[in-house]
N, C-alpha and C positions, 0 to 999 in steps of 0.2 A: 504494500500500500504506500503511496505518495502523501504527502505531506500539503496539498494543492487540490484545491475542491474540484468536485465531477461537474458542476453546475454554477455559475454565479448570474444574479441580475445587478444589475445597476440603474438608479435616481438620484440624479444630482449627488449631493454626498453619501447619500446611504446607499449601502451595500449588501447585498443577500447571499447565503454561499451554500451549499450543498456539501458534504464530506461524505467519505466514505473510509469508516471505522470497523475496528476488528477487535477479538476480544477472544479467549480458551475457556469454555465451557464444559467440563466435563471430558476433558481432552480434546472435544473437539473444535475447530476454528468457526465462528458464529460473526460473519459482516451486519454492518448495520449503518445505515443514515441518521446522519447531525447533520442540522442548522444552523449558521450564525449568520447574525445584524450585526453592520461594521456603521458606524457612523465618525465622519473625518471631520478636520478641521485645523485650520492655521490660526495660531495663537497671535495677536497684533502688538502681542511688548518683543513677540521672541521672534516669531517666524518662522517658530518650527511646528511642524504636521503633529497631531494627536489625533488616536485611535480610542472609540466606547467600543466595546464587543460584547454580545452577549449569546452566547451559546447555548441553544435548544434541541433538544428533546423531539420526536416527533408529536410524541403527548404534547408537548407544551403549547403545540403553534395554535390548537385553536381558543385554549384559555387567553395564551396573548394577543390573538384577534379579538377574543370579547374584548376585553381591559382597554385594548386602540381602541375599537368602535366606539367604545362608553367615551374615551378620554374625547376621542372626535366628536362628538355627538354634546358632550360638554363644553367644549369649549367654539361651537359651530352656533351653540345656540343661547348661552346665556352673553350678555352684553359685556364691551369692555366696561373694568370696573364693578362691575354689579357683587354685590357679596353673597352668599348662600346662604347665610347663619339665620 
């Protein structure tokens, strides 16, 4: 196995990757797919590039779809400003 996703997309700075993972179960070799979200960015005191990464699970992706569409859906539709409390 490589070290280099089977898969990536790309938007603007974020980034989607695909992997493809291995692991000994029971003696025998079991592949399996990971996700990760790369988000970039150039810091303006330094100039240098920084990386968020967060690496999922196939379980995880559609919990983390709810939580985006909630967080979309909040912040698409309450005003700027407005408080919740």
């Amino acid at each position: 196995m490589t070290n280099r996703p089977i898969k990536q997309f790309q938007s603007g700075a974020m980034q989607g990757a695909i992997w493809l993972n291995g692991k000994e179960k029971e003696g025998e070799k079991i592949e399996y797919k990971t996700a990760s979200l790369r988000r970039s960015w150039k810091e303006k005191e330094t100039g240098q590039w920084r990386n968020e990464i967060l690496n999922l699970k196939k379980s995880d992706i559609p919990r983390a779809l709810v939580i985006l569409n909630k967080l979309q859906e909040e912040l698409l539709l309450t005003k700027a400003g407005e408080d919740n409390e």
